[in-house]
C-alpha positions in Angstrom: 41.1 83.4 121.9 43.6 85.8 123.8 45.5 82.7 124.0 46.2 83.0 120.0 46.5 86.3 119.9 49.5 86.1 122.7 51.0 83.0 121.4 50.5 84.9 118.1 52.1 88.5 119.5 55.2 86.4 120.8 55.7 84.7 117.2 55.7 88.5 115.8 57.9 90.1 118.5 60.4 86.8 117.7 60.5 87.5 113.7 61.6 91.4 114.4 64.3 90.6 117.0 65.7 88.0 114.7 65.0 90.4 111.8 66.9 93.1 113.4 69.4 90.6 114.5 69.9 89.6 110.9 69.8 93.4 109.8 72.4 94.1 111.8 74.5 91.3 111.1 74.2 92.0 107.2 74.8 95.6 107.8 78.2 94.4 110.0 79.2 92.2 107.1 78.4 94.9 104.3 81.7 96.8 106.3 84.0 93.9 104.9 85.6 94.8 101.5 87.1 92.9 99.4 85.1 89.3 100.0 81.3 88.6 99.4 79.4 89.3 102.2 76.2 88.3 103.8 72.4 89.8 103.0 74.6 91.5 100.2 72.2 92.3 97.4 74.9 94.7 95.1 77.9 94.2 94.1 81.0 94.2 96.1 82.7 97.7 96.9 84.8 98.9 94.2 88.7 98.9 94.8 89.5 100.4 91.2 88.7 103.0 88.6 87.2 100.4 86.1 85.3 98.1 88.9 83.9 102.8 90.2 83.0 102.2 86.5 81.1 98.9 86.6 79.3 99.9 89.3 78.0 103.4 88.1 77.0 101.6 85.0 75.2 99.0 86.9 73.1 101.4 88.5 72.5 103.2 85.6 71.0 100.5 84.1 68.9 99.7 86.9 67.7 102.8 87.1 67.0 102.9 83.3 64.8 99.7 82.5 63.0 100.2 86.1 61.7 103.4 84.6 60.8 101.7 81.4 59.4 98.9 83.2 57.1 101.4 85.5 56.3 102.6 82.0 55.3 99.8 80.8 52.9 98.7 83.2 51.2 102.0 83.6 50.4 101.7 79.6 48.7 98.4 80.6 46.7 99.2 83.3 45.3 102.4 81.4 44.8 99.9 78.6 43.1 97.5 81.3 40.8 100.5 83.3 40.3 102.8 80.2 39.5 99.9 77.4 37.9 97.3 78.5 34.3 96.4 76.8 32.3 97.9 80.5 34.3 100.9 80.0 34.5 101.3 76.8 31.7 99.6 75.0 31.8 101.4 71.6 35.4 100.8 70.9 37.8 103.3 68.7 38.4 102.8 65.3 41.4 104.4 64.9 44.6 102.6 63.0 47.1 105.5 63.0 48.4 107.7 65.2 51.8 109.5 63.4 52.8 111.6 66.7 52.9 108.0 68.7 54.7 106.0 66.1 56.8 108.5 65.6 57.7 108.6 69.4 58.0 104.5 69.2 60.7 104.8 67.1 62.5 107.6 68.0 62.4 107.4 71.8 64.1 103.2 72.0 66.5 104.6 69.3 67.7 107.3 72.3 67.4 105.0 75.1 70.2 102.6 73.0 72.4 105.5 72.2 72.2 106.3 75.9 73.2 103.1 76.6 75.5 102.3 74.1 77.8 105.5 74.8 79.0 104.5 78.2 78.7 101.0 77.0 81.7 101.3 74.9 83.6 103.7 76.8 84.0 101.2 79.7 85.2 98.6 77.2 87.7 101.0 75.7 88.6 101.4 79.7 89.1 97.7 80.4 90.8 96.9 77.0 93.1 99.6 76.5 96.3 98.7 79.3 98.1 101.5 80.7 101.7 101.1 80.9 102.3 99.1 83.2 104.2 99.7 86.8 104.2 95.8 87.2 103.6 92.6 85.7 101.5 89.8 87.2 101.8 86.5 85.2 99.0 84.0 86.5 99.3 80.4 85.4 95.9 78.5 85.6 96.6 74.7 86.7 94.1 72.3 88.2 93.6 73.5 90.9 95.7 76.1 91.9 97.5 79.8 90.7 101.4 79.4 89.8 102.4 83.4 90.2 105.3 85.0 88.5 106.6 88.8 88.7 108.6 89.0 85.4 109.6 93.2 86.2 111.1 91.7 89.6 113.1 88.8 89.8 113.6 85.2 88.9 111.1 83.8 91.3 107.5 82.5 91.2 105.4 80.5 93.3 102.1 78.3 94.0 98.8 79.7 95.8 96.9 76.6 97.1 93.5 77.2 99.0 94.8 77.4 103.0 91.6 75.3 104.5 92.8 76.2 108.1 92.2 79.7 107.2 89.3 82.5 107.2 87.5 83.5 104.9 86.6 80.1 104.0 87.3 78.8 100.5 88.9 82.0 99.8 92.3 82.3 101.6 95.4 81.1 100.7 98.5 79.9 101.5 100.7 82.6 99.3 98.9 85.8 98.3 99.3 88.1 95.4 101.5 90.9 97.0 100.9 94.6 94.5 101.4 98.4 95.5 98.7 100.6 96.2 98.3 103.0 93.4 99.8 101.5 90.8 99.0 99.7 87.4 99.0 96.3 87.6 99.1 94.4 84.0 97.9 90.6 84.9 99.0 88.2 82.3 97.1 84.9 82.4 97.4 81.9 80.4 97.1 77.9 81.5 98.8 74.4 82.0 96.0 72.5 81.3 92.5 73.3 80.8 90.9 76.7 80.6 90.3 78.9 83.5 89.4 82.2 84.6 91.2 85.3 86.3 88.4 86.9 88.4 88.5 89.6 91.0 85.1 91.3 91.3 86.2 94.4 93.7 88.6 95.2 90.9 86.5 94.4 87.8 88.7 92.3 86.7 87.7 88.8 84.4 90.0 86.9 81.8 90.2 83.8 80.9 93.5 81.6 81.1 93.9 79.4 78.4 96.6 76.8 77.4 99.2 78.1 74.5 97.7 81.5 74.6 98.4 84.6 76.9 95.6 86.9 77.3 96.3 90.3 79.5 94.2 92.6 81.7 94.7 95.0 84.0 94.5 97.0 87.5 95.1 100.2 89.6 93.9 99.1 93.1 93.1 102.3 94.5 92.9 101.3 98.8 95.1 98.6 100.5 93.9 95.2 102.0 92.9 91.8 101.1 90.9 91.1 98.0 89.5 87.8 96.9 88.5 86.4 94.0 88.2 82.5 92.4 88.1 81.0 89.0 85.5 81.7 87.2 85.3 78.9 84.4 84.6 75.4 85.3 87.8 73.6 85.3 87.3 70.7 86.9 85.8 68.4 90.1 88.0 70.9 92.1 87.0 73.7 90.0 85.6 75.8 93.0 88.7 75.2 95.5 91.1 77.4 93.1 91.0 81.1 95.0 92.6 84.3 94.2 93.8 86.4 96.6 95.6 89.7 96.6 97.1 91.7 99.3 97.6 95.5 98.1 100.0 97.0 100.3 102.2 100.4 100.3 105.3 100.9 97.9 107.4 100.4 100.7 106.2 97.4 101.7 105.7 95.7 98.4 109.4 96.6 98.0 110.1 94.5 101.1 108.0 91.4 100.2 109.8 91.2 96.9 113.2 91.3 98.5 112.0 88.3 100.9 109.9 86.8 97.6 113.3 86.2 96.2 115.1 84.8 98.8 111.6 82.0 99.6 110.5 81.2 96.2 114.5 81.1 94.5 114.8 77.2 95.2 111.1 76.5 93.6 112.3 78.2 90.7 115.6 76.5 90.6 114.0 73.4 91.0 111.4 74.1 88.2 114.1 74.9 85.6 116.1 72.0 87.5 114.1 69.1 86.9 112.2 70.8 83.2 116.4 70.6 82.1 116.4 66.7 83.7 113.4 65.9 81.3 114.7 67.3 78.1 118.0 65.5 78.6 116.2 62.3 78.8 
């Protein structure tokens, strides 16, 4: 018998030190911004005004239908306790009760408005663009990112996954380069099927479709790395298609473009090179 109970006090000591270990390394992780982490059970830290947005509505909500919720099974239990046929064994005739059904109407009706206000103005936040201090143009193709900078220069190139490089499935071999600070207007359309433009840390999701362009927006408000992926299923290498974005200062951005130019001129050259070689056969 003291046998089991020490074999069974190790096994308990074991699951806290490798709960604590796990605690730790989930709270180590939660530090990262920018990426999914670990243990993480909320959504990622917001980098923008609109993703600030998201996240206070988030938890409003979550607040809001965990009280209901709490609500609700309160009213059942009293139902449960107070009127069952041991408790209650000459039961209540009553149909009507005007106070309650006036309440049952009234109450939901507030609880929607309450909803609905903040509802619509974080729409009216992610719909209605800024002006602009850059344009981003993101071509979908399977399975990559073609970037353009239309405000800066003749130059664009591709972003392929990097598999050689941390995080996994996320970095890539040319980044998204944008100033701290400033709005970014991200306009996405497609080559060949549709895709998705998704950034969670910025709140950002729009879908990049072929022969249309649909535009969105961002004002990264911290620098560093940010990652997102397509978000619509595009094909068998649908989740190999990462977005990443490195928001740095003004300065900075202001060098990369001037070395942008001078690495991605010959891609463009060659693009409109070989797309002039086709039309004159």
């Amino acid at each position: 018998m003291r046998m089991l109970r020490g074999q069974f006090g190790r096994r308990l000591l074991g699951l806290a030190v490798v709960g604590a270990g796990l605690a730790v390394s989930g709270a180590a992780f939660a530090q990262v911004t920018g990426q999914p982490a670990p243990w993480e059970y909320k959504l990622q830290e917001a980098a923008t005004p609109v993703m600030e947005n998201i996240t206070w509505f988030h938890n409003f909500l979550l607040w809001l239908i965990t009280g209901i919720t709490l609500f609700v099974l309160a009213l059942l239990v009293i139902v449960v306790v107070k009127f069952n046929s041991k408790a209650n064994p000459v039961p209540s005739k009553t149909t009507h009760n005007t106070l309650i059904e006036v309440a049952w109407t009234i109450i939901p009706v507030l609880i929607l408005v309450a909803v609905a206000v903040p509802s619509f103005r974080l729409l009216f936040l992610q719909l209605d663009i800024p002006k602009a201090d850059l344009t981003i143009k993101a071509t979908g193709k399977q399975w990559f990112w073609t970037y353009s900078y239309p405000d800066n220069g003749p130059f664009e190139f591709d972003s392929l996954m990097a598999a050689d490089k941390m995080p996994r499935l996320l970095a890539v071999d040319n980044e998204v380069v944008v100033p701290v600070n400033k709005v970014v207007r991200v306009q996405t359309t497609a080559a060949d099927v549709i895709h998705s433009f998704a950034v969670p840390s910025f709140g950002i999701k729009i879908d990049a479709i072929p022969g249309r362009l649909n535009e969105t927006w961002f004002k990264a408000t911290k620098t560093g790395m940010f990652y997102g992926q397509c978000s619509e299923l595009c094909g068998k290498d649908h989740a190999y298609m990462p977005i990443a974005i490195r928001v740095v200062t003004e300065q900075e951005f202001a060098t990369w473009v001037e070395q942008a130019k001078k690495k991605f001129a010959s891609n463009r050259s060659s693009t409109f090179a070989s797309a002039g070689t086709v039309q004159a056969q």
